[in-house]
C-alpha positions in Angstrom: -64.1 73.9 74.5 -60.5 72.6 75.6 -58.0 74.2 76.5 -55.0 74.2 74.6 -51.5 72.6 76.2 -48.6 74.7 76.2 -45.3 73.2 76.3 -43.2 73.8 79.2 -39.8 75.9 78.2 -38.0 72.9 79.7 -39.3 70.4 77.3 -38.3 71.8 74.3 -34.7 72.2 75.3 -34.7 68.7 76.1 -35.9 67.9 72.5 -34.1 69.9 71.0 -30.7 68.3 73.0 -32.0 65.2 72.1 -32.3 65.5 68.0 -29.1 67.4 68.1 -27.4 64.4 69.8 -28.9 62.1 67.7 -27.8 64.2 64.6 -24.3 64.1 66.0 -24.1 60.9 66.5 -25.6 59.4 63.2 -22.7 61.9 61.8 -20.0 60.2 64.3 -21.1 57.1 63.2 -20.8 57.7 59.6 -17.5 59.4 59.6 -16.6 56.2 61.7 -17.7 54.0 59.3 -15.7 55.7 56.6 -12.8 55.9 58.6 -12.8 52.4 59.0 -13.5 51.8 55.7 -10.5 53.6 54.7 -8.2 52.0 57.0 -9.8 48.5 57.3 -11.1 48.1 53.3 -13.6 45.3 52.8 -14.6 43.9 49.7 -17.2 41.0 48.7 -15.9 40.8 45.5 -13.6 37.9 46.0 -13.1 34.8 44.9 -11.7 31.6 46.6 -8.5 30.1 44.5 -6.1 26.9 45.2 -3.1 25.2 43.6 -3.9 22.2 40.9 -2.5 20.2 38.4 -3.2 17.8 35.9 -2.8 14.3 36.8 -1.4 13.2 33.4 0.6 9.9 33.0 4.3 9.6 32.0 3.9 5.9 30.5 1.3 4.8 28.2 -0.9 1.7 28.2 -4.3 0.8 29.7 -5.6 1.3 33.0 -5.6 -1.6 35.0 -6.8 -0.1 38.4 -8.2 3.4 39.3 -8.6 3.8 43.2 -10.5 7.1 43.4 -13.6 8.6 42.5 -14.6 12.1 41.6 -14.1 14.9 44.3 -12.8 12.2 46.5 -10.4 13.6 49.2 -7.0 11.9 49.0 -3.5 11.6 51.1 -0.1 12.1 49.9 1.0 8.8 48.8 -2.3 7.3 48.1 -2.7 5.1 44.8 -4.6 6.7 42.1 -4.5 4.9 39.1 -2.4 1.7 37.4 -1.5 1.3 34.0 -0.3 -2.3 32.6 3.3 -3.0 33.7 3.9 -6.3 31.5 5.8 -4.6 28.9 7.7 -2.5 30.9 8.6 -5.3 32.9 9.8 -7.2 30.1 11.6 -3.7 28.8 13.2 -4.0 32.0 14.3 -7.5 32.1 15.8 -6.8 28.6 17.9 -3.7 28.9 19.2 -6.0 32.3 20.2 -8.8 30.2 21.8 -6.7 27.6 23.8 -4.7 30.7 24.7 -8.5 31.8 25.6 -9.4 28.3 28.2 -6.4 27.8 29.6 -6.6 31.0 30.3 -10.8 30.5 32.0 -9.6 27.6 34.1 -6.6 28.6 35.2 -9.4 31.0 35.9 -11.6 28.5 38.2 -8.8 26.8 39.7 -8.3 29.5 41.0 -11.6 30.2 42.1 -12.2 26.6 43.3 -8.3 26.7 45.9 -9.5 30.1 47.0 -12.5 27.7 47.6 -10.1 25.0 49.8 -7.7 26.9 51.9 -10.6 27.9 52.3 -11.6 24.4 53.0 -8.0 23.9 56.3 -8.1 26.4 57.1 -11.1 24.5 56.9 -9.7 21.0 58.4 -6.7 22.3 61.4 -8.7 22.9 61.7 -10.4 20.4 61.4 -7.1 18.5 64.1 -6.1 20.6 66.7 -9.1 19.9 65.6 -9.1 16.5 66.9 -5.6 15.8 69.7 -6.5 17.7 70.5 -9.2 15.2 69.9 -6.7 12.4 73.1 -4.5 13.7 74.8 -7.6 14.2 74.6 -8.6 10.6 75.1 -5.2 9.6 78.3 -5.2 11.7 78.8 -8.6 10.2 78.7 -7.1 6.6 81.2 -4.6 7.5 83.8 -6.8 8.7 83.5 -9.7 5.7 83.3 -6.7 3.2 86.8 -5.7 5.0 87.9 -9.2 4.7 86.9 -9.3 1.0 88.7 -6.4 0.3 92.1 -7.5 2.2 91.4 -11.3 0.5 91.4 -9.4 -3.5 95.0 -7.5 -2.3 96.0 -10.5 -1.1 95.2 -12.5 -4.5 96.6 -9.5 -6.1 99.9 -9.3 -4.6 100.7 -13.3 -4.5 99.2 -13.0 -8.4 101.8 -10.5 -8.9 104.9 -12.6 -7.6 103.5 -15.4 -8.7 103.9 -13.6 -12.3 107.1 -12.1 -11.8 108.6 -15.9 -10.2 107.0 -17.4 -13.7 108.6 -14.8 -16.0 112.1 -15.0 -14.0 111.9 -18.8 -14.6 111.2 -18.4 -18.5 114.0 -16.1 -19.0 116.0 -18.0 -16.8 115.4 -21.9 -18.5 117.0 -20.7 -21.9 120.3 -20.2 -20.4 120.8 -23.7 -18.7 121.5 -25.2 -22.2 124.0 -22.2 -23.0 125.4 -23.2 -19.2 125.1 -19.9 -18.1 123.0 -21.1 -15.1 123.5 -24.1 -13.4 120.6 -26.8 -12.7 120.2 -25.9 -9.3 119.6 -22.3 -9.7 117.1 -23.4 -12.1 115.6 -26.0 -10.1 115.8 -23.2 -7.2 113.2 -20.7 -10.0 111.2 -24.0 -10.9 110.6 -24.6 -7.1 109.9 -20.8 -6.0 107.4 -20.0 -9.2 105.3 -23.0 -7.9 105.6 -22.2 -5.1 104.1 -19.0 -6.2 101.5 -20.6 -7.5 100.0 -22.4 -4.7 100.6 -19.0 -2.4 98.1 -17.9 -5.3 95.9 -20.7 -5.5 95.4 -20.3 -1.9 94.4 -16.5 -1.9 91.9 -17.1 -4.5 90.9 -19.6 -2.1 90.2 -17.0 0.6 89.1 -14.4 -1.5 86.3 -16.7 -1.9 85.6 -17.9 1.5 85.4 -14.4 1.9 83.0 -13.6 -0.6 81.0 -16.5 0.6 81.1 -15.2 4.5 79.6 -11.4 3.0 77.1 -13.1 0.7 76.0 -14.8 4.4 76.1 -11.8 6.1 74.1 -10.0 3.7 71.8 -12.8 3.8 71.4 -12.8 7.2 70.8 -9.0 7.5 67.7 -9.1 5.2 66.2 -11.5 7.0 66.7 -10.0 10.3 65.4 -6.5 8.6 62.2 -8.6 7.8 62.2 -10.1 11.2 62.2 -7.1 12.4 59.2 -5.3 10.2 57.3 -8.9 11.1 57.7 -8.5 14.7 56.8 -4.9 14.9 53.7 -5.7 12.8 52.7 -8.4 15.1 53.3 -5.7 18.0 50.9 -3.4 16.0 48.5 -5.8 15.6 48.0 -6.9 19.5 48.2 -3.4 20.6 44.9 -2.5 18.4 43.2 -5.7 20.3 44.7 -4.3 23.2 42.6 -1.2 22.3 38.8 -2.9 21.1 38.2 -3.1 25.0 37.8 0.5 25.0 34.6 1.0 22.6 33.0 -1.3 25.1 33.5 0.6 28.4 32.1 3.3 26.4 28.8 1.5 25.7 28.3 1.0 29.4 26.9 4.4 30.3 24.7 3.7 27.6 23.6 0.4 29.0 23.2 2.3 32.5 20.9 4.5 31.5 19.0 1.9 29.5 18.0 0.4 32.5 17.6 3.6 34.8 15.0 4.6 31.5 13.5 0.5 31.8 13.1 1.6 35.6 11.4 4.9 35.7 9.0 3.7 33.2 7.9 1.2 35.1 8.2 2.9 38.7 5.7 5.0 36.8 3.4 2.4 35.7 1.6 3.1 39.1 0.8 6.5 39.9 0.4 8.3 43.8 -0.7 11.6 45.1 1.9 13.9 45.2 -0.1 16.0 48.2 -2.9 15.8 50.2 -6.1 17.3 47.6 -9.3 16.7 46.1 -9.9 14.8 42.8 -12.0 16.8 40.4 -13.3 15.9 36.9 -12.3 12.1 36.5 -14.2 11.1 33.3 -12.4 7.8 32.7 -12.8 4.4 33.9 -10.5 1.2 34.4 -9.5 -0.1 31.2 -9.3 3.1 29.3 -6.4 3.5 27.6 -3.8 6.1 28.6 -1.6 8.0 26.3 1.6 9.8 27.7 0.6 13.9 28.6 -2.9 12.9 28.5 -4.7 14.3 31.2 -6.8 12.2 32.9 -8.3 14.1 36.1 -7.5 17.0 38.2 -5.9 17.1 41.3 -6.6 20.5 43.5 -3.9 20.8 46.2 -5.6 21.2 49.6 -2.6 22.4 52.1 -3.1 26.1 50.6 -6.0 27.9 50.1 -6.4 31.8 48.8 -8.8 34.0 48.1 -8.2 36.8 45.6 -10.2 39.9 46.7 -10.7 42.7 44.1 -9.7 46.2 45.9 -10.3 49.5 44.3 -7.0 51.4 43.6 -7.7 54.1 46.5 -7.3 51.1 49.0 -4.2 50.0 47.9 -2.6 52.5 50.3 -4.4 50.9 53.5 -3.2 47.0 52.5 0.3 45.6 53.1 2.2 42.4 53.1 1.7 40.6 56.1 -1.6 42.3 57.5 -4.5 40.3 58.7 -7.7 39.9 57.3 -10.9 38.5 58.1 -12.8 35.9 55.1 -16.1 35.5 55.3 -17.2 32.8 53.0 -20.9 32.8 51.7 -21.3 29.0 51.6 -20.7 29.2 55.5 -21.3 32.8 56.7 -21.7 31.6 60.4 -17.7 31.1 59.7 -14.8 33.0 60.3 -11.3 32.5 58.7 -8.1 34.1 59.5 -6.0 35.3 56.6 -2.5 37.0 55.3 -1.9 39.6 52.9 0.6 37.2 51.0 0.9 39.7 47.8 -1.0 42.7 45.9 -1.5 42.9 42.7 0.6 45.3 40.0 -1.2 45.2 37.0 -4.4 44.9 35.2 -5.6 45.0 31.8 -6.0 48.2 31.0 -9.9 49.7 30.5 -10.4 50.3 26.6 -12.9 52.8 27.2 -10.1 54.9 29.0 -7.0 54.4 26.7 -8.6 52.9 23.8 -7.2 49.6 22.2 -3.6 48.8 22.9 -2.4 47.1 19.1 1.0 47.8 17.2 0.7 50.9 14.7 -1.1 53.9 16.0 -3.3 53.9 19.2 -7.1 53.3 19.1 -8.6 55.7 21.4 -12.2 56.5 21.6 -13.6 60.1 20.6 -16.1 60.0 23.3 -15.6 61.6 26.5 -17.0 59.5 30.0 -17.9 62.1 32.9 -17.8 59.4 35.5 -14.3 57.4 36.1 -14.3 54.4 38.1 -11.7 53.1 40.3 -9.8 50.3 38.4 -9.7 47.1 40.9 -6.5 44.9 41.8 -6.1 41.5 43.2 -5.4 40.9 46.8 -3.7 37.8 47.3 -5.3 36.4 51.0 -3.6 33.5 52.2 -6.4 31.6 54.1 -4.6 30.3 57.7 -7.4 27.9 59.1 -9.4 26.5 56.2 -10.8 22.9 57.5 -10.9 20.1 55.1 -14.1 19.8 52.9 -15.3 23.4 53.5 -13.4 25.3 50.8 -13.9 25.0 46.9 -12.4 26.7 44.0 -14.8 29.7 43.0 -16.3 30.3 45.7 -17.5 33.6 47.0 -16.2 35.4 50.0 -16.5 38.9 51.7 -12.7 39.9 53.2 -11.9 42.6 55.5 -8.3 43.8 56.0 -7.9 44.3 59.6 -3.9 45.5 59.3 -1.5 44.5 61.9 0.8 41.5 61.7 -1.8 38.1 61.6 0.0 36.8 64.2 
């Protein structure tokens, strides 16, 4: 029979030290791990994200040339694609000649325009002298109308001696028989009654020189009144060509941006990468035909890289703007990237189990009552610092730890 083995006093303190160290530490260790959890979240639900755009074309026509391939890596300022440049070559060429065309003849107006001012000057003085010989004649007028008018007293006054000299000498004749006048004094009536007469012959005479001389002035005035209405139509009428050389410096702008239009349409017949990325479903081939907004392939922009982590809302508090982060992506896990916080997220689409169904009229909300809330999620926006060509891809899954702290 064997004897039974007594443990020692001094080994069961040291076990029992031993589990209560243990214990303490696994509890440590956990209230570490939640601290650290707190303040450093970490989430694998996250997603890797990048910039891309639709390589669509501006012109239309067929493709002559495409230089890439699907998920081909390309350079800014590689050639992609070429589409058919003949007619916007000749489109070109056209709206050039027609530019050519309208300047030749704004030139050609221009010339005949400085021949048409100098006929101008001349008409305009010879509008001038013209109205100048109007108020001559007019004056003209005045002064034979004066001279009519002093020419019919005239006639009237010598007509009036001439009467009284002729009556004298018939009452006078009658008494030369009866010898109460002698033959001289009769002779003497005789001589001064024709004499009378040609004094009256003459005034008539004037009166219708003078008559003449206002019927010439008259004359004259109405032809210098049309002289004048002539020239000043003639001055009119070379002002307004004067003026056609203005509706075609307007149509230069126009022509201008005919051929800046000819231009980008052609400078846009061949097509290079705006930024260094990846090319990502190409389904066309050369000689398919390309219609203007028509997407042909993508284009994902490789000089930034995200990843969009989902963070519960309790988090939030422990993530800023600026703080590092660690990304672990599960196509490489051996990997470590370096991020920034670049922004956090302010909204989401609200749960319709919580609030119901957000439509216009009356909120939907649901009669039943869910005992266990979850945390709603919002995107953190990690900027990804050292991502190498070729590693990262749109979708991809990653694990990311915010370590806080400024990244650099």
């Amino acid at each position: 029979m064997h004897e039974s083995i007594v443990p020692r006093p001094d080994s069961r303190l040291l076990g029992r030290i031993a589990s209560i160290i243990v214990i303490a530490s696994a509890v440590l260790s956990l209230a570490l791990v939640i601290w650290l959890t707190a303040s450093h979240p970490r989430t694998d639900d996250a997603t890797v994200l990048a910039n891309f755009i639709g390589i669509a074309p501006v012109v239309e026509g067929p493709v002559v040339r495409l230089t890439v391939r699907d998920n081909q890596f390309v350079h800014k300022g590689d050639l992609l694609y070429d589409i058919d440049d003949q007619p916007y070559r000749y489109a070109l060429q056209q709206a050039l000649s027609e530019q050519a065309a309208l300047e030749g003849n704004i030139r050609d107006q221009s010339r005949q325009i400085a021949g048409q001012k100098s006929a101008i000057l001349a008409q305009q003085a010879a509008q001038n002298a013209s109205e100048a010989a109007m108020h001559r004649a007019t004056a003209q007028i005045d002064e034979a109308t004066a001279d009519v008018r002093h020419a019919e007293a005239t006639v009237k006054q010598t007509q009036a001696e001439y009467d009284y000299a002729a009556s004298n000498l018939k009452r006078i004749e009658p008494l030369l028989t009866r010898k109460f006048v002698t033959a001289d004094q009769v002779d003497q009536l005789r001589s001064n009654t024709e004499a009378r007469a040609e004094q009256l012959r003459q005034a008539q005479a004037q009166l219708v020189l003078k008559q003449a001389s206002l019927k010439a002035a008259v004359a004259a005035q109405v032809q210098s009144v049309a002289q004048v209405g002539e020239n000043q139509a003639q001055v009119e009428q070379r002002g307004h060509e004067v003026r056609i050389l203005d509706p075609l410096t307007l149509q230069r702008d126009a022509r201008a941006a005919a051929v800046e239009l000819a231009k980008y349409n052609l400078d846009h017949c061949r097509v290079y990468a705006p930024f260094d990325g990846r090319v990502t479903n190409l389904t066309i081939a050369e000689g398919a035909f390309a219609h203007i907004g028509e997407q042909l392939f993508t284009l994902i922009d490789a000089r930034t890289w995200w990843t969009v982590a989902n963070f519960r809302e309790d988090q939030l508090t422990h993530i800023h703007v600026g703080d590092h982060a660690r990304v672990f992506i599960m196509q490489a896990p051996r990997e470590e990237f370096d991020g920034v916080v670049d922004s956090v997220g302010f909204g989401v689409t609200p749960d319709p189990d919580v609030v119901g169904v957000l439509k216009p009229g009356l909120p939907a909300t649901e009669r039943t009552l869910n005992w266990v809330h979850l945390a709603a999620r919002y995107p953190v926006r990690v900027r990804i610092l050292n991502a190498p060509v070729g590693v990262l891809r749109i979708g991809a899954t990653t694990l990311v730890a915010i370590q806080g702290g400024d990244h650099r």
